[in-house]
N, C-alpha and C positions, 0 to 999 in steps of 0.2 A: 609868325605870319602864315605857315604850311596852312596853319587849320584854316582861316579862311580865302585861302585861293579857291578859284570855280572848279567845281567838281571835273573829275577826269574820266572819260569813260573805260575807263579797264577794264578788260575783259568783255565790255558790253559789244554784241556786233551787229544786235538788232536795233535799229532807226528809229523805232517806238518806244519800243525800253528806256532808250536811250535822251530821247525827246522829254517823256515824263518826270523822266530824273532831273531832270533841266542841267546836262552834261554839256562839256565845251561839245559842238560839232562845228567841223570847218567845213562852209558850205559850198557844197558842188553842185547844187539843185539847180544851178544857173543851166548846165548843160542839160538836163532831162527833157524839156519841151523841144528841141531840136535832133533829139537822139530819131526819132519817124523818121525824121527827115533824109536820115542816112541810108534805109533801105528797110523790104520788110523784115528780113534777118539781121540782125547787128551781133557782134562778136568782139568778145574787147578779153586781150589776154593780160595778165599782169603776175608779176611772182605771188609768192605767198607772204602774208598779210599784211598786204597792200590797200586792204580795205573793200575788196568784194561782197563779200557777205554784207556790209553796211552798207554798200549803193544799192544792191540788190533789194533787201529790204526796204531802203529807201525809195527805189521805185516801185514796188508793190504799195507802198502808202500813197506815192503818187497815183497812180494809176485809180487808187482804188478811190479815191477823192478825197482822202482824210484830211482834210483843209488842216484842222487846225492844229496838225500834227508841222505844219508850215509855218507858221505866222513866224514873220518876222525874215523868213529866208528867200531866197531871189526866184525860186519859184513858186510864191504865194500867188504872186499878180496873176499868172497864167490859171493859175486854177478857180481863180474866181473872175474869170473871163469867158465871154459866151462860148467859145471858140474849144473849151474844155468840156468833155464829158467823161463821166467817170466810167471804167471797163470791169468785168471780170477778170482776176487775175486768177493764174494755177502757177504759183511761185515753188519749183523744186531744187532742193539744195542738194546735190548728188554725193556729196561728202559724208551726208548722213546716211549712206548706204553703206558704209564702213569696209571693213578689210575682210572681204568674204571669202572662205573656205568653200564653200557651193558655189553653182550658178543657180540652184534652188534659192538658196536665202538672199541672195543679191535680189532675185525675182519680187520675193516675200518683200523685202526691207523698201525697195521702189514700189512696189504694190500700197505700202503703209503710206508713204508720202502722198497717194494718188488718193486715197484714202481721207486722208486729214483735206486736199484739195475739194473732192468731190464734196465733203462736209460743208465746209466754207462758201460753197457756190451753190448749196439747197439742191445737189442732185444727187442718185443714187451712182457707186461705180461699178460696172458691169464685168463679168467676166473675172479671171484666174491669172492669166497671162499679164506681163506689166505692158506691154507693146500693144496689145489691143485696148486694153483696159486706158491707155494714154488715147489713143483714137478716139475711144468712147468719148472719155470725158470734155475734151474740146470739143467734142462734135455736142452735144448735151448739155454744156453750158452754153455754147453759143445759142442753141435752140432755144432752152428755159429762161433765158434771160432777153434774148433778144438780141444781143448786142455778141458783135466778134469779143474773144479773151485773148488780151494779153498773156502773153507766155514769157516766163525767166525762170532760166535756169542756170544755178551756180556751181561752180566745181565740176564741169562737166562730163570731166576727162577723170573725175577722182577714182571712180570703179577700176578704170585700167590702169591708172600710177600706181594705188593702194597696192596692185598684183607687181607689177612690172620693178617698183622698187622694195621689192623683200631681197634679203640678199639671195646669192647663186642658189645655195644649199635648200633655200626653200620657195626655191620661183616652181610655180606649176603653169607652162607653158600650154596646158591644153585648157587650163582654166581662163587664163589669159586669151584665147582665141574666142573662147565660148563668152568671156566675156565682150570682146568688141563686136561679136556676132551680135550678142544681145543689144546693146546700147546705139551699134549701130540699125537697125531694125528698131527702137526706142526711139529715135530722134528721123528716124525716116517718117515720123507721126507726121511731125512739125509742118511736111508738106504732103500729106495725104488729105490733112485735112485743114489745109488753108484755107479754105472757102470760111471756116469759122475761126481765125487767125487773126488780128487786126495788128499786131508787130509782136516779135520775139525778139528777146535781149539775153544772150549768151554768154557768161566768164570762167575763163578756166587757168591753168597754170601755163598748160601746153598750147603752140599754134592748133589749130582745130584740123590742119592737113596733117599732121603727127600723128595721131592718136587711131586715124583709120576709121571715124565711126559718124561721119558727114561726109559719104560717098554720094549719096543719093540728093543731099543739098546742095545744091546749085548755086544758089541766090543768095549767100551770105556776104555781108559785107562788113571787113575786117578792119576794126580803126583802132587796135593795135597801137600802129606804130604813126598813126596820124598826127601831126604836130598840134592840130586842132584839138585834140583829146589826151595830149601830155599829159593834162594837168588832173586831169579828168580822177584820176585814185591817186592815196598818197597825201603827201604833203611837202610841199616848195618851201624854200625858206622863207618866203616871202608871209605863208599863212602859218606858220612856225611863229614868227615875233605879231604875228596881230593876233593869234589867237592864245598862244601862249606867254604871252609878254611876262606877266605875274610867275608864273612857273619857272620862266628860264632864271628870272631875276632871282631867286627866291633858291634853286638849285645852283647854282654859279655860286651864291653866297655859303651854302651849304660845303662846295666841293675847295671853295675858298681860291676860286680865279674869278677872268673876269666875263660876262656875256659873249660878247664879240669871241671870244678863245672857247666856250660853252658849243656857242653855234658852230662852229667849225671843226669840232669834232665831232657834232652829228651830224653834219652834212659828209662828213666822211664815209658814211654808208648811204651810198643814193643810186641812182635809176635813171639814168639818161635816159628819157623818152621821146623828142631829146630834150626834153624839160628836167632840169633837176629835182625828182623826187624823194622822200625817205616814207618807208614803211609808216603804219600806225607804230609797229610792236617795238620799231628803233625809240621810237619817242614817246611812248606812254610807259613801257616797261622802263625805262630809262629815270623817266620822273619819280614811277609809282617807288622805286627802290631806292632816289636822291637819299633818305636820310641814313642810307649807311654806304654812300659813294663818296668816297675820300679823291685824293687825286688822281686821275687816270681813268678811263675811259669804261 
C-alpha cells in the first residue's frame, strides 16, 4: 500500500516546490488575506519546525499573485477577486546568513540575499553596506514598479541565536553585540522607509523584545499567542486524520497497533497555543522512517 499513498513533502519547505510536486499540504491559506488586517508590522513567533519557512514562502506566492500555485486552496477565491492586486515582494530568510565568524561575512551573506531580491524585482542593489543597501532596495522597487512591497522576513532573530547558542568555550560576546548592532540598524529599514512599505510579516524562534534588535519599531503587532492564530503553523489533530488518513492507517499497520493509540502518541509532542499543535518534523519524519518503526515511539 506505502507506494501508492500521496506523496509527503519531506524535507521540502518551499510552497512551490512543494505545489508542483503535487505533495500533501495542509492548508492554512485560509488566514493570509486577513493577516493586513492585523497591523502594518505582523510578528508571529513559533519553535523550530513548526512550519515557517513554508508559510513564508507560501506568502511570497501569495502576494506575488501566483494563482495557480492556489487552485484548489481557500485562498484561491480572494486572489481572483477584484479586491486583490499582486505586490513586490523582497522575501529574506535570515537563517541563511549562517553561523558567522565575522560581522564582515554576516554583512557579505545579508548583502547576497538582498542581491538575489533586487534580481527578482528588475532593480539594481546600491551600495556595500547590508543596512543601507535594504533602504535602497525598498525604496527602488517601490519607485520601479509603482506599487508599495511587501516585505517577509524569516528566522529573524537566527544571526543572534547561531552566536548566542555556541557553547561557553566558544561564545564571542563582542560579536554578539556587533551583531545585534547590525540587524538591529537592518530592520530599523522597515520604518525608514515605510512610505514604500505596503505590510511586513515577520517569524522567528524568539519573542522579538528578546533578541534586542526592534528597538526602533514601534508598530509591531504580535499574534504570537493570539487564539485566532493557534492554528495558524503546525498541525492539529484534527488536519493530522484529514490529511493524513492513508498514512496514519498505513503506519499503524506497519507498527502493528491500532490508529486511535498511533494518534496519541503523536500528539504527545504538541504546542499549546492554546491550540493543540505538532511540528511538521514530528510527523513527516515520523512517516518517512514508518518502515523500520517497530513498537514504540
Amino acid at each position: 500500500m506505502a507506494e501508492n499513498l500521496p506523496r509527503l513533502p519531506v524535507g521540502v519547505q518551499v510552497f512551490e516546490t512543494l505545489r508542483h510536486r503535487n505533495a500533501v499540504y495542509v492548508d492554512k491559506t485560509g488566514y493570509f488575506p486577513g493577516l493586513e488586517s492585523q497591523g502594518q508590522v505582523v510578528f508571529c513567533a513559533r519553535p523550530r519546525r513548526f512550519g515557517k519557512t513554508l508559510t513564508v514562502t507560501a506568502l511570497d506566492a501569495f502576494y506575488s499573485g501566483k494563482k495557480d500555485l492556489f487552485r484548489g486552496l481557500a485562498a484561491e477565491e480572494h486572489l481572483h477577486s477584484p479586491a486583490f492586486t499582486p505586490r513586490p515582494v523582497i522575501n529574506l530568510d535570515m537563517s541563511a546568513a549562517g553561523d558567522c565568524a565575522t560581522i564582515d561575512i554576516l554583512n557579505e551573506n545579508i548583502m547576497n540575499a538582498l542581491g538575489y531580491n533586487a534580481l527578482r524585482n528588475n532593480v539594481a542593489l546600491k551600495g556595500s553596506n547590508a543596512t543601507g543597501a535594504f533602504f535602497s532596495l525598498i525604496n527602488d522597487v517601490g519607485l520601479s514598479t509603482g506599487r508599495k512591497a511587501v516585505i517577509l522576513i524569516d528566522e529573524y532573530d537566527a544571526p543572534v541565536l547561531n552566536l548566542v547558542q555556541r557553547g561557553k568555550a566558544a561564545r564571542d560576546e563582542r560579536l554578539i553585540d556587533q551583531t545585534r548592532s547590525l540587524m538591529r540598524g537592518f530592520y530599523a529599514q522597515i520604518k525608514a522607509a515605510e512610505a514604500h512599505i505596503d505590510f511586513t510579516f515577520i517569524t522567528g524562534v524568539s519573542k522579538f523584545s528578546r533578541m534586542g534588535v526592534f528597538s526602533s519599531l514601534n508598530n509591531v503587532t504580535d499574534i504570537s499567542l493570539e487564539e485566532k492564530y493557534g492554528t495558524f503553523m503546525g498541525y492539529t489533530q484534527e488536519e493530522l486524520e484529514a490529511n493524513f488518513a492513508p498514512h496514519i492507517e498505513d503506519m499503524a499497520k506497519r507498527m502493528g497497533i491500532g490508529e486511535d493509540v498511533l494518534l496519541r502518541q503523536m500528539m504527545r509532542a504538541h504546542l499549546t497555543l492554546p491550540s493543540t499543535v505538532l511540528t511538521h518534523l514530528n510527523v513527516l519524519s515520523c512517516k518517512a522512517l514508518s518502515p523500520v518503526v517497530r513498537n514504540g515511539w
